[in-house]
C-alpha positions in Angstrom: -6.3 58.5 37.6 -7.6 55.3 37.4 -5.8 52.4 35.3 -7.7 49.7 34.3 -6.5 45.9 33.1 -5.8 45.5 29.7 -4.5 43.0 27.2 -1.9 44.7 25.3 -0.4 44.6 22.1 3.3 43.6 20.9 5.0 46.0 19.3 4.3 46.7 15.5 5.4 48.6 13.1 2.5 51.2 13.7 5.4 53.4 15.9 8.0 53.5 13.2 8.5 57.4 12.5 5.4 58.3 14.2 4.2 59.7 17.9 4.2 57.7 20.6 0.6 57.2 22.7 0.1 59.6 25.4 1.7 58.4 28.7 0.0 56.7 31.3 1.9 58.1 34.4 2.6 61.7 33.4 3.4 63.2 36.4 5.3 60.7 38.0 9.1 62.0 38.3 9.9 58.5 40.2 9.5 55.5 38.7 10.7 52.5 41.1 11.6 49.2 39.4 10.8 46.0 41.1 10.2 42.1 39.9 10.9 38.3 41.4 15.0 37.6 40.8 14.9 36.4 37.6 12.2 38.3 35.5 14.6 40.8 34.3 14.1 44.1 36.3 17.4 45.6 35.5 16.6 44.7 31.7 13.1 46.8 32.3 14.1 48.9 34.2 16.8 50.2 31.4 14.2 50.0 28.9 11.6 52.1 30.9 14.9 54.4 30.9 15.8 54.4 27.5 11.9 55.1 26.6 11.6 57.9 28.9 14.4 59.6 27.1 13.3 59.0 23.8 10.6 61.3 24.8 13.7 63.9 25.1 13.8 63.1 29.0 17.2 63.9 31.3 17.1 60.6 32.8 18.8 59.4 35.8 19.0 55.4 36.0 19.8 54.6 39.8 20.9 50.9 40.9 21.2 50.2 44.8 22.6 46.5 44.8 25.5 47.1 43.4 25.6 44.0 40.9 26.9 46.8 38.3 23.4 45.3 36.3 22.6 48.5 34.7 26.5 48.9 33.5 26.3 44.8 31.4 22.6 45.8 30.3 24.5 49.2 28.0 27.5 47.1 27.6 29.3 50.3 29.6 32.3 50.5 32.2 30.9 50.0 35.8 28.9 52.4 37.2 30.3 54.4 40.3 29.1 56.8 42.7 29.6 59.6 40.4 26.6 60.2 37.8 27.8 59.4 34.4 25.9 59.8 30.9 25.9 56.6 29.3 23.5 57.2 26.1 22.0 60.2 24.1 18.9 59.7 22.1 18.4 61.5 18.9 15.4 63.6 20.2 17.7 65.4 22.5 16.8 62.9 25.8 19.7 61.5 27.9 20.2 58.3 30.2 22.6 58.7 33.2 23.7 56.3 35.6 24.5 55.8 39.2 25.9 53.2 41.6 24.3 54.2 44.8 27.1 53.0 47.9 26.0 53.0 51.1 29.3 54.2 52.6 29.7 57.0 50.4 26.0 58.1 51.1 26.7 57.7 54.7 29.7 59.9 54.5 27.6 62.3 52.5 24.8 62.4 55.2 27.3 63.5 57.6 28.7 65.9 55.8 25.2 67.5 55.0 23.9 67.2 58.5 26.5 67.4 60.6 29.2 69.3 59.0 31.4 66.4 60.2 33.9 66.9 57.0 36.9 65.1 58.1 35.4 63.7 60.8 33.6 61.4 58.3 37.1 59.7 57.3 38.2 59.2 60.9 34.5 57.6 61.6 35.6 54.9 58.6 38.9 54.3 60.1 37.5 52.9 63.2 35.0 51.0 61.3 32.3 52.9 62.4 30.9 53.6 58.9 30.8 49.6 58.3 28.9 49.2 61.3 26.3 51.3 60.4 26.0 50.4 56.5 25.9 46.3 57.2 25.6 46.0 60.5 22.9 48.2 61.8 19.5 47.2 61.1 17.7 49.4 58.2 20.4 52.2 58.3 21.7 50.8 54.5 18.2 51.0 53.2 17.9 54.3 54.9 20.5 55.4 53.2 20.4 54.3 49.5 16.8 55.3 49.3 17.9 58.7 50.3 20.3 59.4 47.9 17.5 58.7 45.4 15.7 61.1 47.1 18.3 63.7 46.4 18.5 62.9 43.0 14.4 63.6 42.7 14.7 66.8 43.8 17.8 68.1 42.6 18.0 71.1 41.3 20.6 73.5 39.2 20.2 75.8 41.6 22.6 73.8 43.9 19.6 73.8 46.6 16.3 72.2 47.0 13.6 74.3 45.6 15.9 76.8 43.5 16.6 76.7 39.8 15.0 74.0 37.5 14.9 70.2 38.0 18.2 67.9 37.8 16.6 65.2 36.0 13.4 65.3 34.4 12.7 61.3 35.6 14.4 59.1 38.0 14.5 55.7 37.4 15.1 53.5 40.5 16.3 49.5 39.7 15.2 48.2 43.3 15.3 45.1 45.0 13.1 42.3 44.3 9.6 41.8 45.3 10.6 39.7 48.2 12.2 43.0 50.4 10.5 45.3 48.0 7.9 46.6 50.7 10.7 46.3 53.4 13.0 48.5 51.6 10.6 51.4 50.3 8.6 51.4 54.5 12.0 51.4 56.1 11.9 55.8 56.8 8.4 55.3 57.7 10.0 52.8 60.4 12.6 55.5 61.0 10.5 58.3 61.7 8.8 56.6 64.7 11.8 55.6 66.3 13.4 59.8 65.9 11.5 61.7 66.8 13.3 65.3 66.1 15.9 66.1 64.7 17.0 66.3 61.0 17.1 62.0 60.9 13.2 62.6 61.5 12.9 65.4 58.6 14.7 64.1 56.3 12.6 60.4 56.8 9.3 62.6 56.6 10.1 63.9 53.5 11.4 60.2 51.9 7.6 58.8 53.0 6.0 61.3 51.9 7.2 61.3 48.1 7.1 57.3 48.1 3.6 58.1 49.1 2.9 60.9 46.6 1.4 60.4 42.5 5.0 61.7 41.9 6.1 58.5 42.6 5.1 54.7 40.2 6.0 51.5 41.7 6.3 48.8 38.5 6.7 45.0 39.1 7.9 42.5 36.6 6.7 39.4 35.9 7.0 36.3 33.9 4.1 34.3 32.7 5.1 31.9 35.5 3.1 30.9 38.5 5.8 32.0 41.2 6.9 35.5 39.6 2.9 36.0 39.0 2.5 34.9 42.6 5.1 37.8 44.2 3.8 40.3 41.8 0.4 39.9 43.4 1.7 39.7 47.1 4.0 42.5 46.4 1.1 45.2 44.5 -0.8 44.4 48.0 1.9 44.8 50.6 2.7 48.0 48.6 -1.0 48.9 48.6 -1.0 48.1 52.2 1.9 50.6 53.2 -0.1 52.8 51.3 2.6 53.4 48.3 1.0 54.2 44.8 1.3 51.3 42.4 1.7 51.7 39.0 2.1 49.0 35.9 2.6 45.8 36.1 5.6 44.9 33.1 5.2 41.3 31.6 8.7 40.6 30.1 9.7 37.9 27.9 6.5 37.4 26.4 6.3 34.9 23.6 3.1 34.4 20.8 1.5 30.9 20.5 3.6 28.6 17.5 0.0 27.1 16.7 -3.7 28.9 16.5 -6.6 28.5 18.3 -7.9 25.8 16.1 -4.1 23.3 16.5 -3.7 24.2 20.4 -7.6 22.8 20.5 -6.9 19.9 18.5 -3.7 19.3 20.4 -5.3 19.5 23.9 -8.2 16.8 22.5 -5.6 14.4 21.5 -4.1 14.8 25.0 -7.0 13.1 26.3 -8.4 10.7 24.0 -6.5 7.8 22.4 -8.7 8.0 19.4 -8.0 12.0 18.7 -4.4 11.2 19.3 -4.6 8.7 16.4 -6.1 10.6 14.3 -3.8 13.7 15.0 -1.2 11.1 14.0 -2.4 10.5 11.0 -3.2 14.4 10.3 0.5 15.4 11.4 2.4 12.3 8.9 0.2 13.7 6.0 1.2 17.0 6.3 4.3 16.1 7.0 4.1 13.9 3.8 2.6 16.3 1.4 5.8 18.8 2.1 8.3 15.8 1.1 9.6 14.7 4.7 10.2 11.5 5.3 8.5 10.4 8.3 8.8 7.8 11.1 6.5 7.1 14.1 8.7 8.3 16.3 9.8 11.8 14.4 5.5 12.3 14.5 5.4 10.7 18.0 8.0 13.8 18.9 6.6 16.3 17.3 3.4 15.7 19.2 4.9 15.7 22.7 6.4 18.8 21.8 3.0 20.1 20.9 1.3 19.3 23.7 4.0 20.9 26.6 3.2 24.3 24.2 -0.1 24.1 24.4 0.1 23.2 28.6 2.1 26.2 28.7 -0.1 28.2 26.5 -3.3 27.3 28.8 -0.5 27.8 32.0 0.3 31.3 30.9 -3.9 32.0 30.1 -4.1 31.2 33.5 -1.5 33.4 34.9 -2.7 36.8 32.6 -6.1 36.1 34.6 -4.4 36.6 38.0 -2.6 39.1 36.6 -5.7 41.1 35.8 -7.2 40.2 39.1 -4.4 42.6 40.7 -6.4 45.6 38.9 -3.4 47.4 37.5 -2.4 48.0 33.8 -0.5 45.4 32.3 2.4 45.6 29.4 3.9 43.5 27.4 7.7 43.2 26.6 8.5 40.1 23.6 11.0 37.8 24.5 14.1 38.4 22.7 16.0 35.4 21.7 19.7 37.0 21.1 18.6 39.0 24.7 19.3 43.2 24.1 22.2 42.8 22.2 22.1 44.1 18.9 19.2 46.5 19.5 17.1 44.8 21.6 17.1 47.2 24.4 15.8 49.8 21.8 13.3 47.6 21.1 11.8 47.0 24.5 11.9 50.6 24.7 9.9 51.2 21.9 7.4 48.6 23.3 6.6 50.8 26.4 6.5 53.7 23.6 3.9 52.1 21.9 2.0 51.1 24.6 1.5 54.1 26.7 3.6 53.2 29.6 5.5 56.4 29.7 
């Protein structure tokens, strides 16, 4: 399927107590969260959780940085390597989440592959398991993106293939744009240094999902040139590597305080002493006429104040054109000025509702 660019809408009250749009990624079972440090990946990435189970999902939310993010964003004890369910929606849909750790999935591996068992502990007593989780080159990456391979294909059955599906969606918090292509090639990178064995499988098998329409890589932005900037270089490097890309989340999104018709009279008096004068005289009479008392310098004020939100108006204009120019669907998330306390995280949520993403 092919998504093209669009300009979408805040939320409205249009969703209140009725169906949500179809879904624009229906079949992915992977979506994989990425966005410049800053932009508020963990914060979508919840969201983009919390929607998916208001659809009546079993979700799993997966963090691999261990910054215990996803744990502050649901005001929740810290997240461990044990799955734990930390909210039930109403239509039946669940979020769970995970603290992937390197040295536990390492341990894990062993046990899987190798039948190591106790051996495991005797391997971490001689530092051996340290080595290879912060020491080794790529092993970590190796081995947090396989545990959220696992979780994809879970199944009740206790095996791979048997019984029905773990988790209807997983929902992957990555790392940020800068390593993002790094982190998600680094089996690929595996595979052609083993070349049998089940090291080789099991990297085959990682590539070829993160390669697969089962699988959505989002990037979040701000409508700021650097985050716009890594968005674009990271939808190309992950075009590049051949990974499917999916929508590109604008967060934090604020509407213009003035219209069309004040951000053009604005910009005029930027560059005219005689529009500025006359804005002067527009802005005290208005001012007047709702019983402030003015001075030059209250006036003076205001218009500085309008003309750095108009630059930034034209600035973020600017950056939704490069954003089209990547040729992936774009969302928008409003900012939210007490952040997702309160209900805010519901309402980003409903925003994706609304708008299709999932």
């Amino acid at each position: 399927m092919t998504h093209q660019p669009s300009r979408v809408k805040p939320l409205s009250a249009s969703y209140a107590g009725g169906m949500p749009p179809s879904p624009a990624f229906p079949g992915v079972r992977l979506h994989v969260v990425t966005g410049k440090g800053g932009t508020g990946k963990t914060t979508v990435a919840a969201a983009l959780a919390m929607a998916l189970a208001r659809r009546g999902r079993k979700v799993l939310l997966v963090e691999v940085e261990e910054r215990q993010g996803i744990a502050q964003t649901f005001d929740v004890p810290p997240l461990s390597i044990e799955e734990v369910r930390i909210l039930t929606d109403r239509s039946g849909g669940q979020v769970w989440g995970l603290s992937v750790d390197a040295k536990a999935a390492l341990s894990e591996y062993l046990q899987t592959f190798y039948r190591l068992g106790r051996a495991s502990s005797a391997l971490e007593k001689v530092g051996a398991i340290d080595f290879a989780t912060t020491i080794a080159p790529g092993v970590r990456d190796v081995l947090l993106i396989g545990k959220v391979y696992e979780a994809v294909g879970r199944t009740t059955g206790g095996r791979r293939g048997r019984g029905d599906l773990a988790w209807d969606a997983v929902v992957l918090d990555a790392p940020p744009t800068g390593r993002i292509g790094r982190f998600l090639n680094v089996n690929a990178e595996v595979a052609d240094v083993a070349r049998v064995g089940p090291i080789r499988s099991q990297a085959d098998s990682i590539t070829r999902l993160l390669r697969s329409p089962r699988t959505a890589i989002h990037a979040v932005t701000l409508l700021e040139e650097m985050p716009v900037q890594e968005t674009v270089d990271a939808i190309a490097e992950i075009e590049r590597l051949g990974m499917p890309v999916g929508a590109i989340v604008v967060n934090q999104v604020r509407e213009p305080l003035l219209g069309e018709t004040g951000l053009a009279r604005v910009a005029k008096a930027a560059g005219s002493p005689r529009s500025r004068a006359a804005l002067t005289t527009q802005v005290t009479a208005a001012l007047g006429e709702t019983g402030v008392r003015t001075t030059p310098a209250l006036v003076d004020g205001l218009i500085v104040e309008a003309t750095e939100h108009a630059d930034r108006v034209a600035l973020e204009a600017e950056q939704r054109e490069v954003i089209a120019g990547a040729g992936r669907p774009a969302y928008d998330l409003p900012w939210l000025p007490d952040g997702v306390e309160g209900g805010g995280l519901r309402l980003l949520a409903d925003a994706l509702l609304e708008q299709g993403l999932v």
